[in-house]
C-alpha positions in Angstrom: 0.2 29.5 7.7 -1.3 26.6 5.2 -1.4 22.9 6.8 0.1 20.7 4.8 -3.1 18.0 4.8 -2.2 14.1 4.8 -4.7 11.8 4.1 -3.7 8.1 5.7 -5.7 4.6 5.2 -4.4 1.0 5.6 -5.7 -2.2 5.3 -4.7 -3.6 8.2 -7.6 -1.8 10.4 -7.8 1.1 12.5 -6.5 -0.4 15.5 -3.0 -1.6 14.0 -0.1 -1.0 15.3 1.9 0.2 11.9 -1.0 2.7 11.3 -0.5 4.2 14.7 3.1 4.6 14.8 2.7 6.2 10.5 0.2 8.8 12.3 2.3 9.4 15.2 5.4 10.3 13.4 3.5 12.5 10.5 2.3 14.4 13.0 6.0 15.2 14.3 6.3 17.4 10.8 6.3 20.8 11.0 2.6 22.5 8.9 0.9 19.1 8.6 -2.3 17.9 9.8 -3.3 14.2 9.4 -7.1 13.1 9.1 -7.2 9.2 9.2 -10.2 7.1 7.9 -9.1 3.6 8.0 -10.9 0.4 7.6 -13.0 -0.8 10.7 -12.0 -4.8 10.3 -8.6 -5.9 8.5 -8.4 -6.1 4.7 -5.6 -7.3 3.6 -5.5 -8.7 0.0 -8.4 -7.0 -0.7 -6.6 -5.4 -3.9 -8.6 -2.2 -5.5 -11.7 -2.9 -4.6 -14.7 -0.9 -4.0 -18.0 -1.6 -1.8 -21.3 -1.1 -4.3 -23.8 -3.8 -2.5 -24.0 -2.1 1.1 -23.8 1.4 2.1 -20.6 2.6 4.5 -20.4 4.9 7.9 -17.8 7.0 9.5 -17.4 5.9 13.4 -15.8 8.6 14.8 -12.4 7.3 16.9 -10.6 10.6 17.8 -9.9 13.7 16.1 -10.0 13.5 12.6 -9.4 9.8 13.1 -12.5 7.5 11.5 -13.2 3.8 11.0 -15.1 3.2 8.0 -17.5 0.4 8.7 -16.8 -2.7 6.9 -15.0 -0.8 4.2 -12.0 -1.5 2.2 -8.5 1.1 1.8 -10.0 2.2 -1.7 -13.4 3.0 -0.3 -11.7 4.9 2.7 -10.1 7.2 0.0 -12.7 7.1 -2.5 -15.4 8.1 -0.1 -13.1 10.9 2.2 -12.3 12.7 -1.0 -16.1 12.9 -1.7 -17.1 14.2 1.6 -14.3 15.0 4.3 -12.2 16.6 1.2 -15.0 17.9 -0.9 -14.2 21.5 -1.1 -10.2 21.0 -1.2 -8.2 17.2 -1.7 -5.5 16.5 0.7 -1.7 17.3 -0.5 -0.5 13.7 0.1 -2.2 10.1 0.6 -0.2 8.1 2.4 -1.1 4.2 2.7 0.5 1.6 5.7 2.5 0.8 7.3 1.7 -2.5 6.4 2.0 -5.3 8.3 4.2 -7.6 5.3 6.1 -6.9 2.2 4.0 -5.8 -0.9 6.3 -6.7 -3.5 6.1 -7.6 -7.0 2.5 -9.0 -8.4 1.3 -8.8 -4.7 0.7 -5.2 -5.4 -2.2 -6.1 -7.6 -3.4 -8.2 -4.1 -2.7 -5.2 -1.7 -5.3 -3.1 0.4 -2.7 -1.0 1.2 -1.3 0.0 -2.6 -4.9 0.4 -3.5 -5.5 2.9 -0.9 -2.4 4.5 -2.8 -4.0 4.1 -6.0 -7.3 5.6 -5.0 -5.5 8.6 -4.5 -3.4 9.1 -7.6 -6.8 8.4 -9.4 -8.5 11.4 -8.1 -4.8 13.2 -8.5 -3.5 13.4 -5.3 0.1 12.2 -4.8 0.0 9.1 -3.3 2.6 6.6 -1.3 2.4 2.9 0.2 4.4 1.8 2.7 5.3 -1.9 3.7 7.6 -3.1 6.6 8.7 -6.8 5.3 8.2 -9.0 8.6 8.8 -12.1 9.8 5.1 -13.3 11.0 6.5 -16.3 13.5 7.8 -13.7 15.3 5.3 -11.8 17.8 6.0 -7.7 17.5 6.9 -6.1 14.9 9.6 -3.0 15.0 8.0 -0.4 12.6 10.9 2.4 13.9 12.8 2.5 10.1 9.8 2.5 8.3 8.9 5.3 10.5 11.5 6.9 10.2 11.9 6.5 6.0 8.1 7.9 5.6 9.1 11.0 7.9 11.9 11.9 5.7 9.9 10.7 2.3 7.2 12.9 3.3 9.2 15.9 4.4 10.6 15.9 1.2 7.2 16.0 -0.9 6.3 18.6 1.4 9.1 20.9 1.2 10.1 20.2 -3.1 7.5 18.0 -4.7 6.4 15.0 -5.6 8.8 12.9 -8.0 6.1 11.0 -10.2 3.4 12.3 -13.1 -0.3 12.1 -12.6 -1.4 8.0 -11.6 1.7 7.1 -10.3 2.6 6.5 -7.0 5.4 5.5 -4.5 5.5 1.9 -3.3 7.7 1.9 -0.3 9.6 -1.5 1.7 11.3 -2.2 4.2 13.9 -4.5 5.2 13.2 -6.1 8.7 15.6 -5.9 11.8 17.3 -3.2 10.8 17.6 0.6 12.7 19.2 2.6 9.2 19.3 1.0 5.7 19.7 3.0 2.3 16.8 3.6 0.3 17.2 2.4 -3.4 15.2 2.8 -6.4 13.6 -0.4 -7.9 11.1 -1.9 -9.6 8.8 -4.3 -9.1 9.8 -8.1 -8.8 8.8 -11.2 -10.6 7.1 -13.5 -8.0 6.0 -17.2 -7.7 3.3 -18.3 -6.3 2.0 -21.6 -5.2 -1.8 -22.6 -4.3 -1.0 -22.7 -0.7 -5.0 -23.8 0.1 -5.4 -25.9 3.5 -8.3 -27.6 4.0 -10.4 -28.5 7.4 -13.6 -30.1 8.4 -15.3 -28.5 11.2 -17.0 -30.2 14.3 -19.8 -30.8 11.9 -18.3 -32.7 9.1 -18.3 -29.5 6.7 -15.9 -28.7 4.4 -13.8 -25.3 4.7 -10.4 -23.9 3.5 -7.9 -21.8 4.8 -5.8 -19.7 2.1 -2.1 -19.8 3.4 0.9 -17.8 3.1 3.0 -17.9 0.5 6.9 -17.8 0.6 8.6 -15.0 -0.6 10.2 -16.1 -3.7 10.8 -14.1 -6.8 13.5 -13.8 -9.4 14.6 -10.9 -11.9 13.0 -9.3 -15.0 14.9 -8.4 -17.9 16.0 -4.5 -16.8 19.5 -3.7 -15.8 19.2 -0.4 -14.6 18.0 -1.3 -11.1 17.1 -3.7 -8.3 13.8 -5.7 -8.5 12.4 -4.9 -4.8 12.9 -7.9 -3.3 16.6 -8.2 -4.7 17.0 -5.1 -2.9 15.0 -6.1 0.8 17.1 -9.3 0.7 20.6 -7.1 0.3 18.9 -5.1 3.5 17.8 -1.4 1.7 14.8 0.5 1.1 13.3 -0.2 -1.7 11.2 2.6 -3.4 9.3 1.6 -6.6 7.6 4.1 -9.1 4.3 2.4 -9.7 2.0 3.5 -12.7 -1.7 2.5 -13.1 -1.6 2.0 -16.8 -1.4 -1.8 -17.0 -1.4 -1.9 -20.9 1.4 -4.5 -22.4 2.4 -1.7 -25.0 5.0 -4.8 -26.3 2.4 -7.1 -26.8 0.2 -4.7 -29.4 1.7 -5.7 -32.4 1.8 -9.3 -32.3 -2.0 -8.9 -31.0 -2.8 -7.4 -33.6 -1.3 -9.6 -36.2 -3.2 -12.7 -34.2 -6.1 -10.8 -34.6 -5.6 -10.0 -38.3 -5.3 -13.7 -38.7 -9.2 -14.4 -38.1 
């Protein structure tokens, strides 16, 4: 019988722990095979970008399990399609589990939603996954998210998947919890601050460290659903349909008339 092939990245590396426990429990489902080709260092906040200055190399790990040398999530897609997929794309790309929430505008920042949108680029159904964490705290319990992208994935494979061409799932989830209910949302409003620290090191130069922001966001103007935080913070899933086209289609007329007023 046809394998059902999943193609999984991150952009946390290839040795993290939420990565690990996402390949371990894909490969639980019945018809599936999993080939992995995840960065070799971590690259988070890397957002969609693609390595043109210095060539790339699959190290082999395990069984169709690669590090891609110095690469980011997009390049790990961009470059298994070309040459590990050549003949036939994967079914599914699946992205994560990352280590922190990728909510709102920090999908434009993630490694992990790019690997996602990679894949709906070259039309393969695509999903992201993020377990929301606290990052004082020293493990991290990935067994919900687990859990969620099982069933998620089961039901591509059995029905199909729920989105049009570049579109893809962008999956959270709340921390410390063993069951939650997945909701539909979309994608917050955050704010950010310029959370830059700097240092001088032992020989009087000047460096900065780029800090974490605090989760804070607020609604947008649509009724019909939760924003994705709204919905962490009231302890769901949250599962937002994320499209590629970034076009403000509200903003064309008024552009034009400011144009027309040269």
């Amino acid at each position: 019988m046809k394998q059902y092939k999943i193609l999984v990245t991150n952009d946390d590396g290839y040795e993290a722990k939420g990565l690990l426990e996402l390949v371990k429990v894909l490969k639980t489902i019945s018809e599936v095979s999993v080939t992995v080709v995840a960065p070799a260092t971590e690259k988070s906040a890397c957002g969609h970008s693609l390595t043109l200055t210095r060539p790339l190399k699959f190290v082999g790990i395990d069984d169709d399990f690669y590090k891609l040398d110095d690469a980011t999530p997009a390049d790990c897609i961009y470059v298994s399609l070309a040459t590990l997929f050549e003949e036939q794309k994967p079914d599914l790309v699946v992205s994560g589990i990352n280590k922190g929430s990728n909510m709102g505008e920090d999908i434009t920042y993630s490694g992990t939603c790019a690997g996602a949108m990679e894949g709906v680029l070259h039309n393969v159904p695509s999903i992201a996954i993020s377990q929301v964490v606290d990052f004082s705290e020293p493990d991290v319990d990935y067994s919900l998210a687990a859990k969620t992208i099982k069933k998620v994935v089961q039901k591509v494979k059995d029905g199909s998947f729920p989105l049009p061409e570049r579109e893809f799932l962008n999956i959270n989830i709340p921390p410390k919890l063993r069951e939650a209910k997945i909701v539909t949302t979309y994608a917050g409003y955050r704010f950010y601050e310029n959370d830059v620290h700097r240092h001088i090191n032992p020989r009087g130069e000047e460096f900065f460290w780029l800090g974490l922001h605090p989760l804070a966001f607020k609604g947008r103007e649509y009724n019909k659903a939760l924003s994705d935080y709204e919905a962490i913070e009231k302890g769901y899933i949250s599962i937002t349909p994320v499209m590629l086209d970034m076009s403000a289609y509200k903003s064309i007329e008024n552009l034009q008339d400011w144009c027309d007023a040269f």
